[in-house]
C-alpha positions as CSV (number, residue, x, y, z in Angstrom):
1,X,106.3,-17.5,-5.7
2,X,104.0,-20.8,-9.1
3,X,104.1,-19.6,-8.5
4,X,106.2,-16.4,-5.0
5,X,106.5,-20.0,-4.7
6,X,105.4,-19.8,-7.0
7,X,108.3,-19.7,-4.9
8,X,107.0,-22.1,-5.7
9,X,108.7,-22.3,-3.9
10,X,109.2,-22.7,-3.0
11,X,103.5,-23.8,0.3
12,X,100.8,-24.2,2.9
13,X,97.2,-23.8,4.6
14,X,95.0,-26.6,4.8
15,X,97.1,-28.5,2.2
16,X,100.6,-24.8,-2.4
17,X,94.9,-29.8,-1.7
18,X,91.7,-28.7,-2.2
19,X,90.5,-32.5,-3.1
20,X,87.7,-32.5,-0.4
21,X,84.3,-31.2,-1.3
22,X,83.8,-27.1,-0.6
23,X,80.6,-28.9,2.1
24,X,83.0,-30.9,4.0
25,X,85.8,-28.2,4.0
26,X,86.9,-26.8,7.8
27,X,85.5,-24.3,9.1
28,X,88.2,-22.8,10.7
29,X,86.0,-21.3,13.5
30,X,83.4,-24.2,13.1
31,X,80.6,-21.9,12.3
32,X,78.0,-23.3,10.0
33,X,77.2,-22.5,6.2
34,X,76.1,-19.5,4.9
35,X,72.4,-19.3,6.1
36,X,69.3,-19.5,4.1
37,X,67.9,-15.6,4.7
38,X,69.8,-12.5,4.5
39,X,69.2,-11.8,8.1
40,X,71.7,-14.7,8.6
41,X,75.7,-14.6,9.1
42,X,77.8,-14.0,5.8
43,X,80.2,-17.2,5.5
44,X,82.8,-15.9,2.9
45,X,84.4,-19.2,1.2
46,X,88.4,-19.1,0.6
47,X,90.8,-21.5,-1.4
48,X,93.9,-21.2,-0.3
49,X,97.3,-23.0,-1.8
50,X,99.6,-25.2,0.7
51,X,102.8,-23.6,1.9
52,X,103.8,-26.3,3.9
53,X,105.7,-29.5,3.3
54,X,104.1,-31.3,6.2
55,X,100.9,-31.0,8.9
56,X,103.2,-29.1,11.1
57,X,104.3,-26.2,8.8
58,X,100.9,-26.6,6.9
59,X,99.6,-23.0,6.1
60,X,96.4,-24.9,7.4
61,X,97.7,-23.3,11.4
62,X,98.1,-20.0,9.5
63,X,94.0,-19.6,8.1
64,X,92.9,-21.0,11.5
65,X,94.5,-18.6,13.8
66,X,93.9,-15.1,11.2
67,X,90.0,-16.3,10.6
68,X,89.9,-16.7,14.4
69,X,91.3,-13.2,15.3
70,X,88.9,-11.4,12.1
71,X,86.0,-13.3,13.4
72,X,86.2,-12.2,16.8
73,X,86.2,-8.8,16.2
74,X,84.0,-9.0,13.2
75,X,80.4,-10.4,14.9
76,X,78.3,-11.6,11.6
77,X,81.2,-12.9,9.6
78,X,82.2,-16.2,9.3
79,X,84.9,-17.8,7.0
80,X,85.1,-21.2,5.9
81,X,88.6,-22.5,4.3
82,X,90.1,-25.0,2.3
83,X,93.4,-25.5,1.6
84,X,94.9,-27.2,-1.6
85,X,98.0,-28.5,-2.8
86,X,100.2,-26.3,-5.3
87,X,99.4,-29.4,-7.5
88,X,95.9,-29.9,-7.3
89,X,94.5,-25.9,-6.4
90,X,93.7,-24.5,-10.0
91,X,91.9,-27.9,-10.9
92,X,89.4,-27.6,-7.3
93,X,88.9,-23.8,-8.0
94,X,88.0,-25.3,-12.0
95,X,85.9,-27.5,-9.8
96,X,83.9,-25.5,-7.6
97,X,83.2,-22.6,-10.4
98,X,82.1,-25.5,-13.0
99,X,79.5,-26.9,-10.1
100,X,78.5,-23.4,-9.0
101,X,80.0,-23.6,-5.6
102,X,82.7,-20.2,-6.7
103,X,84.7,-19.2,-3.5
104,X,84.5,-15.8,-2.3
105,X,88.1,-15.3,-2.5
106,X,91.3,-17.7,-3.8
107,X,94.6,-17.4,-3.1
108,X,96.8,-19.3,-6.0
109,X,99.3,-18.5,-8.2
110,X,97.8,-16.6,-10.9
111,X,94.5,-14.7,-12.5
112,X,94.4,-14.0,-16.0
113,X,92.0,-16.3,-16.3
114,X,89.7,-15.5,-14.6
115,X,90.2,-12.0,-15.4
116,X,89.1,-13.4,-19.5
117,X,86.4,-15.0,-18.2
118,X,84.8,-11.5,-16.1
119,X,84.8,-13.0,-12.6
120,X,86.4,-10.8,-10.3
121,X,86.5,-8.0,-8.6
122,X,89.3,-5.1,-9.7
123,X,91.2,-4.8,-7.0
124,X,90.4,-0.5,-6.1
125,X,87.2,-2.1,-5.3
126,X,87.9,-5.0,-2.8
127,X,90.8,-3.0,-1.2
128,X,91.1,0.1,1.1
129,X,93.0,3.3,0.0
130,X,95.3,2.6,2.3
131,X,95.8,-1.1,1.6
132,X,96.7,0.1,-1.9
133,X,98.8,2.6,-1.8
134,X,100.4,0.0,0.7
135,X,101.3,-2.5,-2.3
136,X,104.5,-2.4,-3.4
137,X,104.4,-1.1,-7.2
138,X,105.9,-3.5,-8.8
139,X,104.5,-6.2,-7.5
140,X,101.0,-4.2,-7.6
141,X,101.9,-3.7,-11.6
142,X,102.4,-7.4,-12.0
143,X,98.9,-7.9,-11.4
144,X,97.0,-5.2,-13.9
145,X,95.8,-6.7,-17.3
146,X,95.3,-4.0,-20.0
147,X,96.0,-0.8,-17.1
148,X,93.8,-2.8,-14.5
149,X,94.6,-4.3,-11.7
150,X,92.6,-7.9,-10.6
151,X,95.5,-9.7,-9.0
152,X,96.4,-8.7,-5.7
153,X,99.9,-10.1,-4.6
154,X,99.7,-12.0,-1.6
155,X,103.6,-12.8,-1.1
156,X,106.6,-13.2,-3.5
157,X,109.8,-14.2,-4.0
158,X,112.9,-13.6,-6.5
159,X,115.2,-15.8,-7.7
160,X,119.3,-15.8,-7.0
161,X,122.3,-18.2,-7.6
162,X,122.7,-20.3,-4.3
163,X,126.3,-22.3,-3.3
164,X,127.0,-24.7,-0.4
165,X,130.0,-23.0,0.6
166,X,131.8,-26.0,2.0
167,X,131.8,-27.7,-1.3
168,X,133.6,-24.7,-2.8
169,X,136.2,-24.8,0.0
170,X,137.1,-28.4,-0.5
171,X,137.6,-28.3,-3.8
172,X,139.4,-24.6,-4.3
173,X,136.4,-22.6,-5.6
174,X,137.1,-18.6,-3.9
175,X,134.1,-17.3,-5.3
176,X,130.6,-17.4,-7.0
177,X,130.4,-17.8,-10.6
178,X,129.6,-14.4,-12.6
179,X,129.1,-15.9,-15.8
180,X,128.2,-19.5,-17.5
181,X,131.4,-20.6,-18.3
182,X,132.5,-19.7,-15.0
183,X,129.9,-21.9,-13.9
184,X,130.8,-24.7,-16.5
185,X,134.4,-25.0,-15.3
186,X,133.2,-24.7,-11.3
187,X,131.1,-28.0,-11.9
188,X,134.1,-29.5,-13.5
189,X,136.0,-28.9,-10.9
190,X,133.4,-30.3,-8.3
191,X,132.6,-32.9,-10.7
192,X,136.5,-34.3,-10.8
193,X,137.0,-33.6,-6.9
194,X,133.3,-34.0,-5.0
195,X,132.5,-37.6,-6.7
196,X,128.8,-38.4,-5.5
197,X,128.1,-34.7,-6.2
198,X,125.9,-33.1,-8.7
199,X,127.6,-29.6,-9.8
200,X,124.3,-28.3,-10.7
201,X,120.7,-28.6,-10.3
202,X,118.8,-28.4,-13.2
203,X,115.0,-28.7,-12.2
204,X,113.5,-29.1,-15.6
205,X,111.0,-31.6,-14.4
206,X,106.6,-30.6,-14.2
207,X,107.0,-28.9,-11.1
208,X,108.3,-25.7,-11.8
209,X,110.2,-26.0,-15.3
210,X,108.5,-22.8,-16.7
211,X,110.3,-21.1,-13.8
212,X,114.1,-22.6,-14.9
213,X,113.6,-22.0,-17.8
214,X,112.9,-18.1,-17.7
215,X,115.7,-18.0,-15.6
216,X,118.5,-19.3,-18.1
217,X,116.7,-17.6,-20.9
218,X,117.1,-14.2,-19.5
219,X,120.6,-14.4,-18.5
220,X,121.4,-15.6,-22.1
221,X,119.5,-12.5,-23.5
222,X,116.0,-14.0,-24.4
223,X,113.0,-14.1,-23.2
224,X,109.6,-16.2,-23.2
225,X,107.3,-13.4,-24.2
226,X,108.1,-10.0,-25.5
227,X,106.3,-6.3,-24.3
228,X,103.6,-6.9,-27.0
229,X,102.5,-9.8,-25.7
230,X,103.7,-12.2,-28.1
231,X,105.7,-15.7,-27.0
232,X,108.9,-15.9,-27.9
233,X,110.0,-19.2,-26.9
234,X,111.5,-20.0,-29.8
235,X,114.1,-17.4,-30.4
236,X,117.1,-17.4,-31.4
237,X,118.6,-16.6,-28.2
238,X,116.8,-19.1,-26.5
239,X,118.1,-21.6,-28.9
240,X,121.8,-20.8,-28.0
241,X,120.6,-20.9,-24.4
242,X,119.1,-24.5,-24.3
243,X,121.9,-25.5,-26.7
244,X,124.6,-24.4,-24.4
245,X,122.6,-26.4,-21.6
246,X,122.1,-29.4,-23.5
247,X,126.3,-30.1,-24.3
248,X,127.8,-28.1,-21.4
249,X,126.2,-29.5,-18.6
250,X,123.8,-32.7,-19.9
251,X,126.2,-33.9,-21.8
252,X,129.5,-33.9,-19.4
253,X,127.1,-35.0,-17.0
254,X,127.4,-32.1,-14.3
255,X,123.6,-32.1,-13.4
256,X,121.0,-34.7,-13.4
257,X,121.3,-37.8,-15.8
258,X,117.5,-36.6,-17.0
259,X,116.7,-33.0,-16.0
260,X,112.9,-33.4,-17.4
261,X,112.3,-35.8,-14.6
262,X,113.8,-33.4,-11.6
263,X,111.2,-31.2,-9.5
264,X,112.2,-28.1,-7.7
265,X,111.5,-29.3,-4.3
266,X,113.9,-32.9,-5.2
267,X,116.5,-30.1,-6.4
268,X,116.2,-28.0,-2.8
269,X,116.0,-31.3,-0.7
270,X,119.4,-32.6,-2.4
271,X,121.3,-29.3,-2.2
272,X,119.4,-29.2,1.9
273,X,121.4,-32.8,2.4
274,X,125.0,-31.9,0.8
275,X,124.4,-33.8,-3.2
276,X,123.7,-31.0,-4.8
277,X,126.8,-27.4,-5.0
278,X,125.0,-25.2,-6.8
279,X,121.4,-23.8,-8.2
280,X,119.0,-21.1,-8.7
281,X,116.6,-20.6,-5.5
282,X,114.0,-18.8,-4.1
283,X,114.3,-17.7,0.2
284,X,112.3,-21.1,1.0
285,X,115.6,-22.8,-0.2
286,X,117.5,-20.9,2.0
287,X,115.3,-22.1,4.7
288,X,115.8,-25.6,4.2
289,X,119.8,-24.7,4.1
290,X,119.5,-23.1,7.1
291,X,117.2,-25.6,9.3
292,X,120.0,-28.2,7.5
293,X,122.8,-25.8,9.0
294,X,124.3,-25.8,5.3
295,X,126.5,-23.5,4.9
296,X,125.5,-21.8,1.8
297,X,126.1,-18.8,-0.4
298,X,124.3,-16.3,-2.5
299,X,125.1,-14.3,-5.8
300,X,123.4,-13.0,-8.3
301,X,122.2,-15.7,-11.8
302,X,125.4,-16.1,-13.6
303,X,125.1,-14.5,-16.9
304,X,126.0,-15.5,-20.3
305,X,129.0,-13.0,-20.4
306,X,130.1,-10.6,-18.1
307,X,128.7,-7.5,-20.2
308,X,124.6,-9.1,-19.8
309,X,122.6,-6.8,-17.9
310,X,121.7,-8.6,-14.8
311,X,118.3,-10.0,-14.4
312,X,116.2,-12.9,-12.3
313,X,112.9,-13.9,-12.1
314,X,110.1,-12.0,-9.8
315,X,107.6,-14.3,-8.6
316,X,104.1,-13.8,-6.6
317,X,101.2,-15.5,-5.9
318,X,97.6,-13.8,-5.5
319,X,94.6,-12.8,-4.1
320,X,91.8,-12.9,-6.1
321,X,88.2,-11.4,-5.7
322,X,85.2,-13.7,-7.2
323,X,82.1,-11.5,-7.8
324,X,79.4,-14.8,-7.9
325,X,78.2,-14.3,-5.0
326,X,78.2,-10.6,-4.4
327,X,79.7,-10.6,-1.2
328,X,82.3,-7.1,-2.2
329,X,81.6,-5.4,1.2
330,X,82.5,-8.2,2.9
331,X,85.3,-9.4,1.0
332,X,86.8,-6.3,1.3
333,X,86.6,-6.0,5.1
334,X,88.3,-9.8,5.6
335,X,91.4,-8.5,2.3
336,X,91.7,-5.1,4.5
337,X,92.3,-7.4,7.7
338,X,94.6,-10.2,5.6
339,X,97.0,-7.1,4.7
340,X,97.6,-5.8,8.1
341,X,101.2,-5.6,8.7
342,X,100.9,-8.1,12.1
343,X,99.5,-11.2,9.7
344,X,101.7,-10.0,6.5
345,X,105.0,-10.7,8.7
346,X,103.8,-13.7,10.4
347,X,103.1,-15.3,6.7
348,X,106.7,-14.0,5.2
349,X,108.5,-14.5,8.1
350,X,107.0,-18.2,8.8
351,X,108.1,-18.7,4.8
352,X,110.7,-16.9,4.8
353,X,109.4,-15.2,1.3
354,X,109.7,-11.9,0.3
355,X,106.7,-8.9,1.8
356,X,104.5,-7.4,-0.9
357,X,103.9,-4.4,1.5
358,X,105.7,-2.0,2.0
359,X,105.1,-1.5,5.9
360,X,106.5,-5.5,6.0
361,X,109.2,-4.4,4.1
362,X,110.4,-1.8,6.2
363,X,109.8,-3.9,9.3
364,X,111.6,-6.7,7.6
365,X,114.8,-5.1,6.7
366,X,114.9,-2.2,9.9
367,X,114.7,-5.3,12.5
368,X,117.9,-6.6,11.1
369,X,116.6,-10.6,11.8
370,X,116.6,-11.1,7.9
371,X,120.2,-11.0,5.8
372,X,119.4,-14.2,4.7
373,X,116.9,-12.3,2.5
374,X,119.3,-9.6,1.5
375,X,120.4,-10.7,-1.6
376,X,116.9,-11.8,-2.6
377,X,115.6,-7.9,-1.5
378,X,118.4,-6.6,-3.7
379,X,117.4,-8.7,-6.9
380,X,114.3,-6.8,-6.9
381,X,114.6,-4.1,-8.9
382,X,116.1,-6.2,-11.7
383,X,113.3,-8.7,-11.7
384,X,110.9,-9.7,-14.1
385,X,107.7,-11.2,-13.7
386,X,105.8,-14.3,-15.9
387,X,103.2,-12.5,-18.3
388,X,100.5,-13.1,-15.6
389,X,98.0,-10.7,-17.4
390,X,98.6,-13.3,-20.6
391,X,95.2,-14.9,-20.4
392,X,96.6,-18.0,-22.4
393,X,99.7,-18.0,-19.6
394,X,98.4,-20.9,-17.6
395,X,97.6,-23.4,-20.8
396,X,101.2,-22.2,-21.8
397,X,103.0,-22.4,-18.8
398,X,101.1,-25.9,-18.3
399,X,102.6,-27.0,-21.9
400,X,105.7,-25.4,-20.8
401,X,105.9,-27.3,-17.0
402,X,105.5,-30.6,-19.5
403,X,107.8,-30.2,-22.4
404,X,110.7,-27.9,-22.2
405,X,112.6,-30.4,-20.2
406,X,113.4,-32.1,-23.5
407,X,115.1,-29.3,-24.9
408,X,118.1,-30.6,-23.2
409,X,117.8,-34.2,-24.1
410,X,119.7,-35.5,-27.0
411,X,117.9,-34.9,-30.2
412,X,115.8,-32.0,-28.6
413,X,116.5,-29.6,-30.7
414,X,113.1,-29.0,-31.8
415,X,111.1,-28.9,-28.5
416,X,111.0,-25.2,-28.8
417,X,109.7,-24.8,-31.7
418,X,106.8,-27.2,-31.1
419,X,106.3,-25.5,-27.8
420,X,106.3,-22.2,-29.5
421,X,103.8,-23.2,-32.1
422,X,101.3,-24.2,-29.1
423,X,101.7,-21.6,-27.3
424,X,101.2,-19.0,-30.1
425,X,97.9,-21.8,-30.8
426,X,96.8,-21.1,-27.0
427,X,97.5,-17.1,-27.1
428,X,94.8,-17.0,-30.4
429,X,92.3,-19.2,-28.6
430,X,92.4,-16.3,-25.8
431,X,92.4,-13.4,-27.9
432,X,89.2,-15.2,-30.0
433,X,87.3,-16.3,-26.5
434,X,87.9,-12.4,-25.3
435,X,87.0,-10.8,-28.8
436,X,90.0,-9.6,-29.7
């Protein structure tokens, strides 16, 4: 969700921080470590990324209370977790594998590497029939490299335009905007009339700025990556895009002085108090509008001109299946138990993110407790995903996260093209390292 939140999120477990050694990590039942004879309990190892902005929405209460329930009806398993900061999980799991302490199982935001480097588990083998035919497709697509699938979606999330309502009252706004000018002359008019204000959040900052940026290049008919494969950051319509950015809202002054600087989660706490109108979200946002009792809006991303074919952005986070320690049997017996519909609800509903089952699909939308989530639901089948199966993606979303925010600065016309000259850099580095 970077991530369904990668979400992402809009995260939580033991801390979307796995900074303490894999020996000291809890032991969410307090059993002991794996024992020294196969006649010994099986302690499966999981890294698992923070949902949770503090201790008491930590996804840390999550792990403890599912490990408890598997283990109790599972004698001979054990399951020790840690749980990592969105900021700091890829670096522990680098960790651990480097000092030849690989978890069993790791849930983070992506998997194409690992996939390059012949570490896990295809998924038909570490899931049930049933859990698989469970998936749904498209999110069970997102996570095949070259026809096979290695990432299995754990939750996700799409991206929609989001409005605080009472802004738009005060200052004569009837509706959503549909397109970017539409949008341009809304923040005008909350610029002029809402002083104090910012029109719109532009979260260009390390966070999530890969995410942003994918956003506003599909609407204006680009893309970061085409079907072959190959990165396309530096297009022409992605050009237009960032120059429409740069002098329609930088430069009259209708987002942040310095968008580079500005995290998703700073963008979602501003528009949560009332200082920011309007921005792109994922349901965690909606969350914080509700718990704020904001009134808020949704629509669908304003597009360049009313005859774009909609789109947003589709994003989940992942399961993985590390084969190191050739614990499959076992791994699959804890991933069959993870996916049952009474812990995939709890998770989503607890998140508010989107199911990547089907079964908590159905449950979510036939219970009728969820139209905050219906305009995320309906963004689905327009929704394209990161090229996750890329095994260069992270370096480039990494370089991405770091530089596109100047793209909009003055005299940032040719961020792009440097970025797109590292990324195609990174993209031959994979193909060499996989002997391609």
């Amino acid at each position: 969700m970077n991530s369904a939140a990668q979400q992402r999120p809009t995260r939580t477990s033991c801390r979307p921080a796995l900074a303490a050694a894999l020996s000291g990590a809890l032991l969410l039942t307090g059993c002991g470590t794996v024992g020294s004879d196969d006649s010994g309990p099986v302690t499966l190892r999981l890294v698992a990324a923070d949902y949770g902005d503090t201790e008491a929405t930590s996804t840390t209460h999550y792990w403890n209370d599912l490990v408890s329930r598997f283990e109790a009806t599972n004698p001979g398993f054990k399951v020790s977790v840690e749980v990592v900061s969105w900021n700091d999980i890829d670096k522990r799991v680098a960790e651990l594998i480097a000092t030849g302490k690989t978890p069993d199982v790791v849930q983070t935001g992506g998997y194409a590497d690992q996939v390059a480097a012949d570490r896990l588990y295809p998924a038909g083998e570490v899931l049930s029939i049933d859990t698989q035919a469970n998936m749904i497709d498209v999110f069970a697509k997102a996570g095949q490299v070259l026809g096979s699938q290695y990432g299995i979606p754990f939750v996700a999330s799409t991206r929609v335009f989001v409005y605080n309502k009472t802004i738009f009252q005060k200052v004569g706004i009837s509706g959503p905007p549909a397109t970017w000018e539409d949008l341009r002359k809304d923040a005008e008019l909350i610029k002029s009339k809402q002083p104090g204000t910012i029109p719109y959040a532009l979260p260009l900052g390390p966070e999530e700025a890969q995410g942003e940026s994918m956003i506003w290049t599909m609407s204006g008919g680009g893309t970061l990556a085409d079907n072959a494969g190959n990165y396309t950051v530096d297009s022409q319509p992605n050009r237009d895009t960032f120059k429409w950015l740069r002098t329609n809202l930088v430069d009259r002054h209708l987002t942040y002085p310095d968008p580079s600087t500005v995290d998703r989660k700073t963008a979602f706490t501003d528009f949560a108090t009332g200082k920011v109108a309007m921005l792109n979200g994922h349901p965690g946002l909606v969350a914080k509008a509700i718990d704020a009792k904001v009134e808020y809006g949704t629509a669908a991303i304003p597009r360049k001109d009313a005859g774009a074919k909609p789109s947003t952005l589709g994003v989940a986070d992942w399961m993985m299946a590390f084969k190191a320690n050739g614990h499959k049997a076992e791994i699959k017996k804890f991933l069959n138990f993870v996916y049952a519909k009474e812990n995939t609800l709890k998770f989503d509903e607890q998140y508010n993110l989107l199911p990547v089952t089907q079964d908590t699909k159905d449950e979510m939308i036939g219970s009728g407790k969820h139209p905050d989530l219906t305009e995320f639901l309906n963004a689905l089948p327009t929704a394209n995903f990161y090229p996750l199966g890329d095994p260069s993606w992270d370096k480039v979303s990494g370089l991405l996260k770091a530089k596109i925010g100047g793209a909009v600065k003055p005299g940032g016309e040719g961020v792009l093209a440097e970025l797109q000259a590292s990324a195609a850099q990174e993209a031959g580095r994979a193909r060499a390292a996989a002997g391609h």
